[in-house]
Structures are given as C-alpha cells and as structure tokens.
N, C-alpha and C positions, 0 to 999 in steps of 0.2 A: 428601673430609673435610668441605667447608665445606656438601655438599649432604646430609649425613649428618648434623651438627649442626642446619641448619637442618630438619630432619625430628624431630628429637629435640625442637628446642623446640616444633614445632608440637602435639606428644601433651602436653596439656595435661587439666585436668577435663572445660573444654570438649570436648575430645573423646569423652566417655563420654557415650551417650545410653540410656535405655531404652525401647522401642517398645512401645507397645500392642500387645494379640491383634490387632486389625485392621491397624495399621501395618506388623507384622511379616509377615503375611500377604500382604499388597499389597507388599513390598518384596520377598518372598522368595517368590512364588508356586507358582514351581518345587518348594519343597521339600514343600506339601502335596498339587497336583494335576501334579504333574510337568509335563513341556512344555509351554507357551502353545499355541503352532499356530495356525493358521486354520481348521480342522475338516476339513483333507483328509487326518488320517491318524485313523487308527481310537483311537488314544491320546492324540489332541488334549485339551487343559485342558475345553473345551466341554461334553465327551463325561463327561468326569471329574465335571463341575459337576453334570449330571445324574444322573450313576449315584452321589454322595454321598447326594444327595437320596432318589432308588427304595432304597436299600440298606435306610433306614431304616422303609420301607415293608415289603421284606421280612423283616426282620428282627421285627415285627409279627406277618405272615402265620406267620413260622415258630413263636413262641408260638401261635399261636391263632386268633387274632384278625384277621379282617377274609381276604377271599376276592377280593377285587379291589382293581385299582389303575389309576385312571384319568390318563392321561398325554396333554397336550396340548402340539405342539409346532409353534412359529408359525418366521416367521425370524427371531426374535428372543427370544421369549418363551418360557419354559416353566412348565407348571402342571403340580403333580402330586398328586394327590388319593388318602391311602387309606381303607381303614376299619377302621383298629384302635381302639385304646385310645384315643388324641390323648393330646398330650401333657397332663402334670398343668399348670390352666390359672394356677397362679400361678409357673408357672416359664417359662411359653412365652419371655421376653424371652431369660430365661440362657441357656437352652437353646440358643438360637441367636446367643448373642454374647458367652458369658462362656467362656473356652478353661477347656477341662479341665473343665466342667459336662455331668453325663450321667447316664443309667440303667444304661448298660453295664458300669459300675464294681463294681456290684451284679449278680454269676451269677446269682441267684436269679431277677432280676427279667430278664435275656435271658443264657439259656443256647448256646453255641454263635454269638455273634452274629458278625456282618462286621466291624461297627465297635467298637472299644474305648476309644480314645483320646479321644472327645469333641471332635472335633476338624471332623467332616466338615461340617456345616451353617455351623459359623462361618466355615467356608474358605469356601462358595457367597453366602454372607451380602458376605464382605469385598471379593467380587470382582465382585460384580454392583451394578449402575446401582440397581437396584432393584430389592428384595425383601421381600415380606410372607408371614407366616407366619400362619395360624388353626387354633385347636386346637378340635372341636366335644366335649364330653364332657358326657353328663348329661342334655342338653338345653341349654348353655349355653355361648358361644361365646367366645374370647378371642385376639384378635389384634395385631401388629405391624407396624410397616412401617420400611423401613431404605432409607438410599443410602450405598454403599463400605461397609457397617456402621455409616453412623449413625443412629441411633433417630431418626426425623422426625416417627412418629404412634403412642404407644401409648395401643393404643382399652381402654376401658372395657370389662367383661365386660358378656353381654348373653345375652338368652335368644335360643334359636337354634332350629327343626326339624329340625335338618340329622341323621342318622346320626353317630354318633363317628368319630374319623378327623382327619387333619391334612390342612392345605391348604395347599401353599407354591407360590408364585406368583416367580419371577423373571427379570432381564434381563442376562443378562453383559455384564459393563463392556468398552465399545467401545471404551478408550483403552488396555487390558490385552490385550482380545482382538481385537488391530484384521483388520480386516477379514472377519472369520467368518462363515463357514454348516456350516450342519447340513446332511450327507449323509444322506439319509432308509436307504439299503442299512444305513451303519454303526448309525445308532439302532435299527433293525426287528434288525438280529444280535444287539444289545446286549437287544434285549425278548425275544427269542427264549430266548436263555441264559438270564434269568428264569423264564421258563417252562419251559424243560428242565428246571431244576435244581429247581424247584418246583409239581412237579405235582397239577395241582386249583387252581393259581392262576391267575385271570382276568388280563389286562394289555387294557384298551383302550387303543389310541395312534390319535389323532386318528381316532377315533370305528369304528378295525377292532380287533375283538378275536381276544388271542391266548391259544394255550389248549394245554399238554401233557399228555396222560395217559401217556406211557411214558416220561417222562425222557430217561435219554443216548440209550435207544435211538429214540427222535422226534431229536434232535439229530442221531447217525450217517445215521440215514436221509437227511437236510437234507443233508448233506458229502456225502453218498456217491450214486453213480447205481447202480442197481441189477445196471446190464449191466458193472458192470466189477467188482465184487466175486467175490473168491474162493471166501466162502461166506457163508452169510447171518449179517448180524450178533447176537454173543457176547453177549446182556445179563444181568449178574448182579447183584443187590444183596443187601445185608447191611445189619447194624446200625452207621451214619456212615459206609457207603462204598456206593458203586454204581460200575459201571463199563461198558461197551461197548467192544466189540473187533471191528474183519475185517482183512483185506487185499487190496490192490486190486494193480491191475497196473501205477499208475504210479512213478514212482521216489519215495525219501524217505521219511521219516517222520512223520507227522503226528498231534498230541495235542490234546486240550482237557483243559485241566486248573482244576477248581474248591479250593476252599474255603470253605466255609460258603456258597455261593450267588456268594464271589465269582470271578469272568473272572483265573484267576491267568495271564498272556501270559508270561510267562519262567518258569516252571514252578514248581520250589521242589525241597523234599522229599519231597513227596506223589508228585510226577511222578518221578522219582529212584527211589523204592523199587516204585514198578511199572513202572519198564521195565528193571529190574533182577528186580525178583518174577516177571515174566510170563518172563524167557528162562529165570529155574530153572526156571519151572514145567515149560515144555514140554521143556525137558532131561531132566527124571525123568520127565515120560509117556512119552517116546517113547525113554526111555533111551539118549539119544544126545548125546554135545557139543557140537553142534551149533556154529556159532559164532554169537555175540551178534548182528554185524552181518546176518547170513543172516536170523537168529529175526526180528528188527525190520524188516527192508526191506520197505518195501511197506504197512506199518501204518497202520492210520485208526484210533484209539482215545480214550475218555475216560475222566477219572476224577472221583468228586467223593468229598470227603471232608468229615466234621463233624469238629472239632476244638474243643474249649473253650481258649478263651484264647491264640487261633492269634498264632504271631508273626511279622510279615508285616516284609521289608528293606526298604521303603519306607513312606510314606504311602497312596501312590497302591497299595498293594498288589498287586501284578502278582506278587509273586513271595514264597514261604512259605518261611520258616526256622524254622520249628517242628520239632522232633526228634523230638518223645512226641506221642502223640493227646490225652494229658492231663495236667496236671502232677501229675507222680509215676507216669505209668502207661504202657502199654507202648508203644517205639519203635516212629514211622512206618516203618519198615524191614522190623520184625516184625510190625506190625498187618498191611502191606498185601500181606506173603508170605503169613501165614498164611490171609487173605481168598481169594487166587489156589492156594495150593496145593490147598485144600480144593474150592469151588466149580468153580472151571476145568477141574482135574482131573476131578471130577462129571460135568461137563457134555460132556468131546473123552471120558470114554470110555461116556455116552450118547449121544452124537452121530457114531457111526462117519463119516459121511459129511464131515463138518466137518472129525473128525479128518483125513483122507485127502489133504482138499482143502489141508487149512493144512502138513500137510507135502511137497503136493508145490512151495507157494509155497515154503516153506525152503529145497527142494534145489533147483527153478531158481534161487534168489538165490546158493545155493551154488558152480551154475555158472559164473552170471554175474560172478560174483567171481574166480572163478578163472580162467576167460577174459579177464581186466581184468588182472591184479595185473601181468603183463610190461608188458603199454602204459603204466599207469601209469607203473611205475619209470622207464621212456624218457621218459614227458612231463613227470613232476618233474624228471628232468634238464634237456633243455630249455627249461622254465621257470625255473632256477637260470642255465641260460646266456644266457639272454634278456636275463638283469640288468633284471627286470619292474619296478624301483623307479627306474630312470634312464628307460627307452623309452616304454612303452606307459602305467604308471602313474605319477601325479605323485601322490603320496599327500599325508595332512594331518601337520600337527605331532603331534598325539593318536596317530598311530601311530610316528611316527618320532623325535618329539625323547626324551629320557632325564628331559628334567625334570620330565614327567607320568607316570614313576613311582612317585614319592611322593607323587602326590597323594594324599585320602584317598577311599574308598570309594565313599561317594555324589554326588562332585565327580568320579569317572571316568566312574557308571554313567550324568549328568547329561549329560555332553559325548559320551558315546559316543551316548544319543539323538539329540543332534542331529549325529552324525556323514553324511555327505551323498559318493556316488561321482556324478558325473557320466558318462554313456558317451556320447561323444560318434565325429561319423564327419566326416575332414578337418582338416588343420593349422590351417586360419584358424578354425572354431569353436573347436580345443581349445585355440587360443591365446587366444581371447576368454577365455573360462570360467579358465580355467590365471593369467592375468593379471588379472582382477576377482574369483577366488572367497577366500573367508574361508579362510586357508592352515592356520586352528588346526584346522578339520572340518569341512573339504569338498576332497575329492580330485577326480582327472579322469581317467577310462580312456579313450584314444584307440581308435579301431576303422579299423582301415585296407579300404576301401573297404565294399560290402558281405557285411555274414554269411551263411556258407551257411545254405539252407533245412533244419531240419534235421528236418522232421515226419517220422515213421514212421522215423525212424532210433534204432538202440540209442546205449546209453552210451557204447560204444567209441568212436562218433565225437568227444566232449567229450572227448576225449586226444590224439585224433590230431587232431583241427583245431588249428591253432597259436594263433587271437583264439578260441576258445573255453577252450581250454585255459589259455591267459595270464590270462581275465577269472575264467574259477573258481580260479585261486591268487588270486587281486588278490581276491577277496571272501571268498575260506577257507572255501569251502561245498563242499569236497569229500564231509568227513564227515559232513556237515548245518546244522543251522542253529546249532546252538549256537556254534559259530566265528567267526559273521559277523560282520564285520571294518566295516560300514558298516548304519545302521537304516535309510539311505537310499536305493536305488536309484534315480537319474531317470536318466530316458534322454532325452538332449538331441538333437533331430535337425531339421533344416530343416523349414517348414510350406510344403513341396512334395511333389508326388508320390514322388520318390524318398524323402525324409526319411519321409514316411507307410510306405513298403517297409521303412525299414530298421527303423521301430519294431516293423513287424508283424513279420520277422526275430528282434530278440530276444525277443519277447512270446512266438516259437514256441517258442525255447530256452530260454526259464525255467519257459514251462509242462508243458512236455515232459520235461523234467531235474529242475527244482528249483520244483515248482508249489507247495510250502508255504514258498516266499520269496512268493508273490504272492498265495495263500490266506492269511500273515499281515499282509498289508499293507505290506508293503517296499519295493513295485516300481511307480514313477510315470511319469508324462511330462511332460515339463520345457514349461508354458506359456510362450512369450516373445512380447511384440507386434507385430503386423503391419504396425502405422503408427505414425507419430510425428507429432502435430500441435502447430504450434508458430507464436506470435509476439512479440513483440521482448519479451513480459513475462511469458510461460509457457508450459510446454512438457510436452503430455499422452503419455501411450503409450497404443496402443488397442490389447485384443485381440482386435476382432473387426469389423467392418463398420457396426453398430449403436454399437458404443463411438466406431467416429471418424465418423460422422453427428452424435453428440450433441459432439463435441470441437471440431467445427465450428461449429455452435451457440452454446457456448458462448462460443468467443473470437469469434467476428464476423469480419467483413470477410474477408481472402482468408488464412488462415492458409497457412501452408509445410505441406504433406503428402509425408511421405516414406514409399514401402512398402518394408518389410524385405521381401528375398525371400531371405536366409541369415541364419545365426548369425553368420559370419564378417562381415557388413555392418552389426554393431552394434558399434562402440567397446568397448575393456574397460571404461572410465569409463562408460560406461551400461550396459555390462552388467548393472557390480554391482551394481546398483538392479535388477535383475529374479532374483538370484538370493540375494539376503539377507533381512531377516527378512517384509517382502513378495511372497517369493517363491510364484508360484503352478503347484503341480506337480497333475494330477489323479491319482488313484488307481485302479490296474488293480483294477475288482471283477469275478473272474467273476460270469458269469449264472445265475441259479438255476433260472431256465428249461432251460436250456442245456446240460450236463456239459462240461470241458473237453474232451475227446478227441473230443467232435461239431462244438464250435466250430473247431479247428486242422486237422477234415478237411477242414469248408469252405471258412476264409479260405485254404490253405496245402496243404490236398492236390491231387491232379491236379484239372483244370476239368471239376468236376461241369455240369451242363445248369441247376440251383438257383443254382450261384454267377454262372453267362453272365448268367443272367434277371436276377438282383440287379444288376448290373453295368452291364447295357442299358438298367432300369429308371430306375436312377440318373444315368445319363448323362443320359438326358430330364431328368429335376428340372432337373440341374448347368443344364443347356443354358436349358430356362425361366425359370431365378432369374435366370440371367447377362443374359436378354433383359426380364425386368423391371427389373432394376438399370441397364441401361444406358438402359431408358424414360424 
C-alpha cells in the first residue's frame, strides 16, 4: 500500500511530457524501422534506413520520372542519388524533418506510391549522425544538412548544372546502431528486388549496375537453378499484378511477395489470396480436389501487386492489410482469383507439357504425404511424451508465460523479432547459455551428441530421428514457415573441429528439409571469443587472432591470455555479454554461384576426388599459417 501511494504521488504534471518528431523517433526507433540489429540480419534498422530513402526514389521512377538511381555505399556512409522531379526546393527542410509533411497525401501527385505516411526520411533524418539532403530542379539547387535531426546548416539556394533529381547523403547514428556493418549479399538482394519489380530501371551500386527486363520472372530465375525445376517458369502479368510460378524438388514452400515495389517479408493479403487463387485454379483445370498442401509443396512463386492507398500493419511495411485493390473497389481475394483463373488456366491448357509436369509434382507430393501421415502420428506422440518443454527445450517467457497474452499487437510482433532458439551440443554449453541468456526471448534447444547426416535422405527421416523430430516441434516448422515459433535460429557450437561437424550437420538438415528457413534469413552461427585478454584494469574478448594481437597492444606489458577452447569454458556471467544486444551471430547466405543441392553433395555426400583435393589443399594453407605464426 505504502509503495502504491508513493507511486500515485509521484504521477504528477511533471510527469507528462510531449516529444518532438525527432525525440519521438530516437526514443522509439523500433516503432518506425523496426529492429535496431547490427546488420547481420536482412531486416536490420540499417537496411530499413536505406530502403526509406531508395523507395522515394522509386516511387519517382514509377510516375515518370527519372530512369536511374545511383547508390553509394561505404562502411559507414550512404549516398543516394535519383533523377526525378527533386523535391519542390522551398520545402526541401519539411520535407525531411517536419512528421506528417509530404506529396503522398495528394493521389494525384503519386498514384499507387510505397510510402504514404510522410514519415520515412524523417525516421533516416532522426537516426543518423549526419545527414544532408539536395534537391537539384530548374537549374537551381537547395540543400540541408542535419545531426540526430538538428538543422546545423541551411544553405541558401543556388544555381546548379546538375540534372533534377534529389541527393541524400547520410551516416547512421553509432550510438543507436552500435556496432554495424553492411552485408554487401543483403544490400545487392535488396537492389535486385528494385529492379525486378521495376523493369527498365537502372540501379548503379557502388559503381556495378543493375538492370531487369523480365521482372519476377529475372527474379525466379535468380532463386531458382534450372536443373532442379519441374518445368520452366509460369510468367504472367496483367493490369497491378504480375506473378511467376514453378516447382522444384526440394521440400517447403517459398514466396516473394511485393507491393507497390515494396519487399512485403511476412506476406499480407495479397500472398493470402494467391495461394489460396492458384490451388482453386489448378482444382478446376485438372477437375480434381486435389489437396491444398499437395498443390503448394515444392512451390518457388512471386507475386507483385499495385494497390492505391495500400495499408501496410506496420511502418517498416513487411506485411499488407489491405483488403480492396482500391478503396471502394474489388477485394484482393477476388482481384487475384480472377487474375489466375483466367491467364493460368490460358496458359497449362496452352502448355500441355507444363501441364503434365506440374501434375505429376502434385501426385508425388500426394504420395509422399500419404506415406508420412502414420510416422507422423507416431512422432507427435513421442514428442508429447518427451515432455519437449522440461528436456531438451528451455523456452523463453514470450512463449510460455500467460501474461504476454494481452499484450497488444505490435508489442508481440516487436518481441517476437527479437525472439532468439539457441541449439546447442553438451550439458556444460547449454548450461552456459540456459544460465546467461535473456529468459523473456531467448530459448535453448540442447542436441545430444552429434546429428545424423542426413543428405540424400526423404522426409521420413525428420519423424523417425528422435533430435530431429524434437527440434522441428520446438520450432513449429512442420507445416511451414508461418508457425515459426523463434525469428532466430543460432546454432551455438564449439570453435573446434568437432563444433565445425556439428554446424555443418544442421546447416545439412535445414537446407535439406526446411531451406526457406535459411533462404529468409532465420538461421545463424553463434560468433563467441577465442581469447580473453585482460589486466588488473580491463578486460577485452577477441574473436579472432588479429583482434588479440591488437588487445595486446593495446594494454602493454604482459597481459593474462586466456584461449577458450569450449562454450562450456566461459562463465554464464561472461557469457551474457556475448549473447545480448552485442551479440555477434553471422548469417547462413546461400551462394549464388552455387545451387544448394550442389553445395550439400559436396561438403556431406560421399568423398567425391573434388572434396580430398580441397581438403589436402587446405591442410597445406592450415599447416603454412600455423608455421608463420609461430616465426
């Protein structure tokens, strides 16, 4: 009572504050670019900071105006230059620092745009160190320059030569986004989808230009290897929609889904009503009931839809709640059937061959389904008796307590990003982790010894292995992705030869089973320090050979070097400085060189004469470094 009274006195006037657009922004960053991160995950703040900025660029392009877009990116800086209109130059300041100031408000003046809100440049404005913005139109130039969002320098207009077109220049704030780099794979995917979705549009990125003439179906082609497709990919557009279709032979389902040019990553409505449009479709060509899950298995498909006045569940737009293609006009449900009934149909019963191909992928999946359904039922048993929430999984409070039921909406879909499974292999690791990790969302999957190999093997085996079967309930990725129970996959394992096996182990079972967990980004490897260099007045972690050379250096005289040679050999109390919001995991990017199903014959099928050679070559290196190092 007396701690309740004294709470009540303290809610006074003084307690009521109102924040500026920048204050607000910087206090609550989350809520306009979602996650902070450090750039190793593809949905990083970073990534977010830059595609604010290019939207507005395409958005440009898609009026009219302006056919390239010049993008520079340093490790720090980014510049990005288009050539449209530039902005109107006695607004250039508001524009980019007054909320709720914009052109988008006005249909007229950008029909079908990304951004609506008015909101996007003053987010990159508020969060960066420094940021200048120049608008060239006329012949006459008008620029700004800002730090965290304050106005430092506004220049006088000026005559200019430059082409029309806007020029922002900025520096993401290193005390918001500590520790960040740019993965160059994730920015080139992120220019690529540009240019898929907008073909005839130039993109140079530090000084390589990118360029689509066939839209989705240039994208499909990019996912897809051509030796493993069922039949050649389905490209059809129409008026605000285009889409691309095949099926491949590995397991899952995998979509790219747009809106107005933008990367929707958790789909929406638009994704909804064509994977819902495409199993009627093929039910009434082929007059048969096919079941739903048969129709989809095996799917690589995209879709892009133009929408006026699209209404997007977050800021960061990942994901579309729009119902009508237009307000007042016909449901996304009914736009994106009648799209597929008509052309689809067209095209499998011009395509005999297609046709043929795509229903005998339906009735292997048919089989393969039916062949599963007994194992299954057995291995949900035994995962119910397992009691997987006391043994093997120590899960986070975000799944298990009651009281993050009522939270609301955008404070689940918030903590569910940063929801985080460790898998680790060994009681002493999963005690570390178990004991130092953040208990509200971050779980720990134990692995008892190591995972079978499971390359060239069916799906039957993830039922009948008993840690394969236990890890896909613990992640809820049976029926796909949309269940997934954690955004974070790290796989925690010693930085030894064995801990090196057992990554490549599961790296063979995710890409094998469930490869569009690791084609969207989910599935990492848990970095943790090698050394520890320390004297009586500070104490560095290195992760690498080079980091404790310079840690040595820096402190002088004879510091204490300790080498971690396990997980288990690092205190939970230092753990959890390696596994909190410093925490450094890298990112599994397949290679595009590559196809998966070439890569897992090599590392993990029988010992090709290719893989010895790599192996003996390598041994040499290992063997020469080791003999330089110890010169």
């Amino acid at each position: 009572m007396a701690e309740n009274k004294e709470l009540f006195n303290a809610y006074t006037e003084e307690s009521i504050r109102s924040l500026d657009w920048r204050e607000h922004i910087r206090l609550r960053p989350g809520m306009y670019i979602g996650k902070l991160g450090d750039g190793s995950s593809m949905d990083d703040g970073i990534y977010i900071l830059i595609k604010e900025v290019v939207d507005n660029c395409i958005d440009e392009h898609m009026m009219g105006f302006g056919k390239q877009v010049d993008i520079k990116v340093t490790e720090h800086s980014v510049t990005v230059r288009d050539f449209g209109r530039g902005i109107p130059l006695g607004k250039v300041v508001d524009v980019v620092s007054k909320i709720n100031t914009g052109a988008k408000y006005d249909s007229k003046a950008f029909q079908k745009s990304v951004g609506l809100n008015g909101v996007g440049t003053k987010a990159v404005n508020a969060l960066s160190s420094y940021f200048k913005v120049s608008s060239f139109r006329d012949g006459r130039v008008k620029a700004a320059e800002f730090e965290r969002g304050v106005l430092v320098k506004d220049h006088r207009e000026a005559d200019a030569r430059e082409p029309n077109g806007t020029l922002v220049t900025f520096v993401p704030d290193d005390t918001v986004f500590k520790n960040y780099h740019y993965i160059p794979d994730f920015l080139e995917n992120q220019i690529w989808n540009y240019c898929f979705l907008n073909a005839g549009l130039t993109i140079s990125f530090n000084g390589q230009k990118y360029l689509s003439k066939n839209g989705l179906l240039d994208l499909l082609q990019r996912k897809t290897t051509a030796d493993d497709l069922r039949y050649p990919i389905i490209h059809l557009k129409g008026e605000d929609i285009e889409v691309a279709i095949t099926h491949e032979n590995q397991y899952g389902e995998e979509y790219y889904s747009f809106v107005n040019g933008q990367h929707t990553t958790q789909g929406g409505t638009h994704l909804a009503a064509f994977r819902e449009a495409f199993v009627k479709t093929v039910r009434d060509f082929y007059k048969k009931d096919y079941d739903a899950t048969d129709i989809r298995a095996s799917i690589c498909a995209a879709i892009a839809v133009r929408v006026q006045e699209p209404v997007f569940e977050s800021q960061t737009k990942t994901k579309l709640g729009s119902l009508a293609v237009a307000e007042g006009g016909q449901s996304m449900k009914a736009f994106v059937l009648e799209f597929l009934a008509k052309q689809l149909d067209d095209y499998l019963h011009r395509n005999s061959a297609v046709a043929d191909a795509l229903k005998k992928r339906i009735e292997q999946s048919e089989r393969e389904r039916k062949e599963l359904a007994g194992i299954k039922k057995l291995a949900n048993d035994r995962a119910k008796k397992a009691n997987l929430h006391n043994k093997k999984l120590r899960d986070c409070r975000v799944h298990l307590n009651e009281e993050y039921s009522g939270k609301g909406k955008e404070e689940m879909e918030s903590r569910q990003k940063d929801t985080t499974i460790f898998i680790t292999e060994g009681d002493s690791a999963s005690g570390s982790i178990t004991k130092s990790r953040n208990v509200e969302t971050q779980a720990v999957f134990s692995l008892r010894g190591k995972p079978l190999n499971c390359y060239g093997l069916t799906k039957k085996i993830v039922y009948e292995n008993e840690e394969f079967n236990l890890l896909q309930h613990a992640l809820n990725i049976e029926e796909g992705l949309e269940g997934l129970r954690y955004n974070n996959i790290v796989i925690a394992t010693d930085a030894d030869v064995d801990g090196m096996h057992i990554r490549l182990l599961m790296l063979t079972f995710f890409l094998q089973f469930f490869p569009d967990l690791v084609k969207n980004g989910h599935v990492y490897v848990l970095e943790t320090p090698l050394f520890r260099v320390r004297n009586k007045q500070e104490t560095i972690y290195c992760y690498s050979e080079e980091e404790k050379q310079k840690a040595v250096k820096k402190l002088g005289g004879k510091p204490e070097i300790t080498r971690f040679k396990g997980l288990g050999e690092i205190s939970p109390e230092e753990f959890g400085q390696f596994i909190g919001e410093d925490m450094r995991k890298s990112p599994i990017i397949p290679s595009k060189d590559m196809p998966v199903a070439k890569i897992l014959e090599y590392y993990m099928g029988k010992n090709t004469q290719h893989r010895q050679e790599f192996i003996i070559e390598n041994l040499r290196y290992e063997k020469d470094l080791a003999e330089e190092t110890v010169s």
